[in-house]
N, C-alpha and C positions, 0 to 999 in steps of 0.2 A: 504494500500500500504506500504510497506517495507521500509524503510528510506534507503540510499544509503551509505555503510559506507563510510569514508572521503577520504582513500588509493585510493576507487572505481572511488570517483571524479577526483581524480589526473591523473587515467587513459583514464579516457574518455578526459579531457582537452588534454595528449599527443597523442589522438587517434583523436582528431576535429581541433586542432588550430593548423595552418600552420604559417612559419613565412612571414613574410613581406617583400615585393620588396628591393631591396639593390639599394644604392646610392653611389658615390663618393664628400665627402664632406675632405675641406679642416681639416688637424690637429687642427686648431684653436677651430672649433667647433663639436668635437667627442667625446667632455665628456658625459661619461654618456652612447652613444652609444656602441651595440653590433658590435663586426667585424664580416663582411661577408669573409672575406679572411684573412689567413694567411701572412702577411708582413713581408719582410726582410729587411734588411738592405741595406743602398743604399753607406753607408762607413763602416769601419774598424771602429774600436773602441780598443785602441786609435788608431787613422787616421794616427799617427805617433809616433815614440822610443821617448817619450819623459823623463822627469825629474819628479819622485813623492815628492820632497823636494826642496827648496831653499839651496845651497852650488857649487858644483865645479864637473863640469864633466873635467873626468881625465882619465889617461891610467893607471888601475891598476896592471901590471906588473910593472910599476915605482916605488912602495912601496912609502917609507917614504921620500924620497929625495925633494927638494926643484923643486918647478915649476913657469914657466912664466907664466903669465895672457897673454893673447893672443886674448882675445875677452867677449862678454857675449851674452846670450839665455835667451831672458825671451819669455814667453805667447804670440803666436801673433808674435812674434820677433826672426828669427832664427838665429845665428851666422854666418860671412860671411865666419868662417874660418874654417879649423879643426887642431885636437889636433894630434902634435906629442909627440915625446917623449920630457920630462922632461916639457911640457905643458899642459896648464887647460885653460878651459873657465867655467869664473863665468856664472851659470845656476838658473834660479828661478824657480820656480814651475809649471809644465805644458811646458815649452820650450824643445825645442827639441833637442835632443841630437847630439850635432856638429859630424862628421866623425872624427874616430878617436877616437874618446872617449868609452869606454867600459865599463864605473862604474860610480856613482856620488858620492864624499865625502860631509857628514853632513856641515855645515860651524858650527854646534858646534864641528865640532875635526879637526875645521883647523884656524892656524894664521895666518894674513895675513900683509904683509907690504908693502904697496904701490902697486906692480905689480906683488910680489911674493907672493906665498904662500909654506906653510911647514905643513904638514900633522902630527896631532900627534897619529893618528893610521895608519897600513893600512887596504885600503879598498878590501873588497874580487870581482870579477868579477860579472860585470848586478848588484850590489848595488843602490837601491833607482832607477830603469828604470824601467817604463813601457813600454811594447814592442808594437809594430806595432799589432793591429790584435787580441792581448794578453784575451782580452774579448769577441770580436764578430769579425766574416770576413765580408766583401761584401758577399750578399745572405745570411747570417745567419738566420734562422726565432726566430722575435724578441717574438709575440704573436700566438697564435691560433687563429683558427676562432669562434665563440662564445663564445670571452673573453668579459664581458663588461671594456668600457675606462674608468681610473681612473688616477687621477694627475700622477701617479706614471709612469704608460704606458706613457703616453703624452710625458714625460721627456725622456723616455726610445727612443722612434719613433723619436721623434726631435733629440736626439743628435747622430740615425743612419743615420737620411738623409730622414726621411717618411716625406713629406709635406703632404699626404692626404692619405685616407686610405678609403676600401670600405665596406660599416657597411647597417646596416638594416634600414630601414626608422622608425621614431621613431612613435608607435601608436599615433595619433590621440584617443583625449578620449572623450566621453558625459557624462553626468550626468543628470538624473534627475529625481528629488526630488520633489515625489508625498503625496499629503494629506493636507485637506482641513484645517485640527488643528495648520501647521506649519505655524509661523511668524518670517518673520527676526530679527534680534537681531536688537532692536533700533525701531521697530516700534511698537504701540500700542497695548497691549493684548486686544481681547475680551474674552467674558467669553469663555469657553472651548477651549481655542487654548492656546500654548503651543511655546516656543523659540526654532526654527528649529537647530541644532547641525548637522543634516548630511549634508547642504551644505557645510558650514566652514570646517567638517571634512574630506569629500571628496576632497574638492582643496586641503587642505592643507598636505593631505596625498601623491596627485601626486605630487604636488609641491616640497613637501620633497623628494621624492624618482628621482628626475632627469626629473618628464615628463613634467614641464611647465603647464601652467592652462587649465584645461577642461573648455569645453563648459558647465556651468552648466543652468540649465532653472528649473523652479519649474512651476509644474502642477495640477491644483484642480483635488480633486475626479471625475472624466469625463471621462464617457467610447471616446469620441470623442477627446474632448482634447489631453486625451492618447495618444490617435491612432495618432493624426500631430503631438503630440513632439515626439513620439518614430519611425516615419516614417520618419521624420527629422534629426534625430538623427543616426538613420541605415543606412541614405544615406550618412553621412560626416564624422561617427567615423569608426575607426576597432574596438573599444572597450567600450560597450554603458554598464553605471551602472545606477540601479534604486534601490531608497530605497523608501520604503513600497509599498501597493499593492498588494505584493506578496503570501498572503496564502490562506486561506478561506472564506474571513471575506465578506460582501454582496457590497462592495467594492474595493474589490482587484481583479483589472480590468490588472495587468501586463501579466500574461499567457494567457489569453484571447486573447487580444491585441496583441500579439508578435504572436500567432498562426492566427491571421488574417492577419497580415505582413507578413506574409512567413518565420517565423524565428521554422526553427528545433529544439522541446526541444530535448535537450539531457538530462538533468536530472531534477526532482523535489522533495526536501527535503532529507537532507544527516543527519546522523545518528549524530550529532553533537549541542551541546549548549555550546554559544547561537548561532543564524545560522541557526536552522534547515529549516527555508523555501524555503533556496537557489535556487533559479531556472534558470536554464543553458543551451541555445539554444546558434543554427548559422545560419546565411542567407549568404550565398555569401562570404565567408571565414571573415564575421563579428561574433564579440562575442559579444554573452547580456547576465549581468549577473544581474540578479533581487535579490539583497537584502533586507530584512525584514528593518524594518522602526524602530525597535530598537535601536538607537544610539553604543552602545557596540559590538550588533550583525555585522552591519556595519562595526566598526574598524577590526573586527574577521575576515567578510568575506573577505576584501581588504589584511590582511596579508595575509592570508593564503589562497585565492583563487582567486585574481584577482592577489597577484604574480607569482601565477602558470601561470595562462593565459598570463601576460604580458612579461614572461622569454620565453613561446612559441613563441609569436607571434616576438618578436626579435630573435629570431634562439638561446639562451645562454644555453650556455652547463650546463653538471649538471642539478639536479633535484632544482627546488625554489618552492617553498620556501627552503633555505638551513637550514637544522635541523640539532641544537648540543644538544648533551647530557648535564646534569648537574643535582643536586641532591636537594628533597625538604629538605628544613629544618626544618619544621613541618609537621603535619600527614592533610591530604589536602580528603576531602568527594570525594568520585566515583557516580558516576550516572549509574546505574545497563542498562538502555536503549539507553545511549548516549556517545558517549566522550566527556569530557569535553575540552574547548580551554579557559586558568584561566590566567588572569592577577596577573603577578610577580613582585617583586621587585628584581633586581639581586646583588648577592654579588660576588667577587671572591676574597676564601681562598683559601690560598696552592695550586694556580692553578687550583681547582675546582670553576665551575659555581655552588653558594649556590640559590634556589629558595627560596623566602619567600613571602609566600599567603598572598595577601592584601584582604581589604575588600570589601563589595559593588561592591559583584558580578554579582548582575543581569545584564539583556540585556538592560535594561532601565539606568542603573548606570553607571556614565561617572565620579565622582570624583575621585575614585583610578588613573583617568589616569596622573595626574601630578609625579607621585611617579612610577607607571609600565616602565620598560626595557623591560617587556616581555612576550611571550605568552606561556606557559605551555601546552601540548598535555596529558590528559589524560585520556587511554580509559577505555572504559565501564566495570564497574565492580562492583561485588557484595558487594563488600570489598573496608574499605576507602586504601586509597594510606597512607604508615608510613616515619616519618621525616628517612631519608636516602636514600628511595629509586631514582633510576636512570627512568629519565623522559627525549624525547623531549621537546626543544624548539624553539624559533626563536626570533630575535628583534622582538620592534613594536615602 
């Protein structure tokens, strides 16, 4: 059977995974969520003329002539009065600009004695105002719809007036983590079993990425077993991961099992190392995605193909994983049958992304990871890859 090239995966993911029912939750809690709608503004921005400096709003046709103090405008605080001629009101920063006034003077180019003031320049017309509206109106669209929320938006929605906003329901995740050799970390080794890394790896990778903890469960070698955590699992996630099981071996009971649950493959084994036993169904607009039991392989397939599914299933624009460009900076081996996905270390000179190839690359090799920023895309080739050339990448 033909390995699936990687591009091929990414199409069938935008050709099977639908996004998810949409909700109205308040601002508080929409970090991290994707927008189902586009939101506008509920005020102006600024909501009012106000003052970009602390000094003296004044009538700038008056020049340089002496002025009465008449009041003051701070933040919160608007003056009761307004400016005629040969008068000012002291203004601080963000107060709003009394009627009457048309410019605000520095209070570094004004001296002041008691109630007057004396200008030692003059000020040119709208100096140091922000206008009403000047950034955004009412009804402005502040975002699109499959932006995801980040601090930045938040800040942005709150100071237009958005208390809540209508976003995707955020996946539900499962996990789990098959094979009879795997021991938790902290409990007693017997001979041939080995300290499990893809539970810890698994949480801590949704964890990190905004999703809050998966369901994770660990399953012995058991065609039956399988079958109630993975039928448990299909009925409470939208997005069910398994790692090992997945290939040949007189044990790897995961496609067997997910074709007796009713779950559609859509694909088995993509042209890629490490990775390559990826196996990819749906039942009921549910995604399983069966990862190899390789610790490395793992980290590979969560970049780079459980982000694709999961940027689906939240409705977010753009293609995810997001791939940028950057250059290796030594001569890095081709795999003539696979593309490779290579843990980087990243530099950036002169504004270039520099890759530099670490060690301990296998699928079983998890030390490089304290030092990798990155994952390298490099396809199948006859020929090694030479320190310069321009390569895919993605965090990890």
């Amino acid at each position: 059977m033909a390995l699936l090239p990687i591009h091929a995966a990414f199409e069938h993911y935008r050709t099977s995974v639908h996004p998810l029912p949409t909700h109205h939750i308040s601002l508080e809690l929409a970090l991290g969520a994707v927008l189902a709608e586009s939101p506008t503004a509920r005020v102006a921005l600024p909501r009012f003329t106000q003052s970009a400096v602390d000094g003296y709003a004044v009538r700038a046709a008056d020049g340089m002539a002496a002025r009465l103090l008449v009041g003051t405008s701070a933040a919160g605080q608007p003056a009761a009065v307004s400016v005629g001629p040969g008068q000012a009101v002291r203004i601080l920063t963000g107060g709003a600009i009394p009627d009457g006034a048309d410019a605000v003077a520095m209070q570094e180019v004004v001296d002041r004695h008691d109630d007057r003031i004396v200008l030692r320049e003059p000020v040119r017309l709208g100096n140091a105002i922000r206008h009403e509206g000047e950034e955004l109106t009412i009804g402005t669209v502040i975002a699109e719809a499959g932006q995801r929320i980040n601090a930045g938006l938040v800040a942005a929605l709150a100071m237009a007036g958005v208390g809540s906003v209508e976003v995707r329901r955020r996946p539900r995740i499962a996990v789990l983590v098959t094979g009879d050799e795997v021991v938790r970390v902290g409990e007693p080794l017997l001979p041939g079993q080995v300290y499990d890394a893809n539970g810890p790896l698994l949480r801590a990778w949704f964890v990190e990425h905004g999703y809050g903890e998966p369901v994770v469960a660990y399953v012995r070698d058991d065609e039956a077993a399988l079958e109630d955590a993975m039928s448990a699992a299909l009925d409470s996630a939208d997005l069910v991961i398994t790692s090992g099981g997945v290939s040949v071996g007189d044990r790897d009971f995961v496609p067997l099992v997910a074709d007796r649950l009713g779950v559609r493959k859509v694909f088995w084994k993509v042209a890629q190392k490490p990775g390559k036993p990826l196996w990819f169904g749906m039942r009921e607009g549910k995604a399983l995605l069966g990862m190899p039991g390789n610790p490395a392989a793992v980290l590979v397939c969560l970049a780079v193909h459980a982000r694709a599914v999961l940027g689906l299933l939240e409705g977010e624009t753009g293609t995810q994983p997001a791939w940028r460009t950057g250059v290796l900076a030594s001569a890095v081996p081709a795999d003539a049958q696979r593309d490779r996905l290579v843990r980087m270390r990243l530099d950036v000179t002169n504004s270039t992304a520099v890759l530099h190839l670490l060690p301990h690359q296998e699928s079983h090799m998890l030390s490089n990871l304290a030092s990798a920023h990155a994952l390298a895309w490099l396809r199948a080739s006859d020929s090694a890859f030479a320190a310069g050339d321009t390569v895919p990448w993605i965090e990890i």
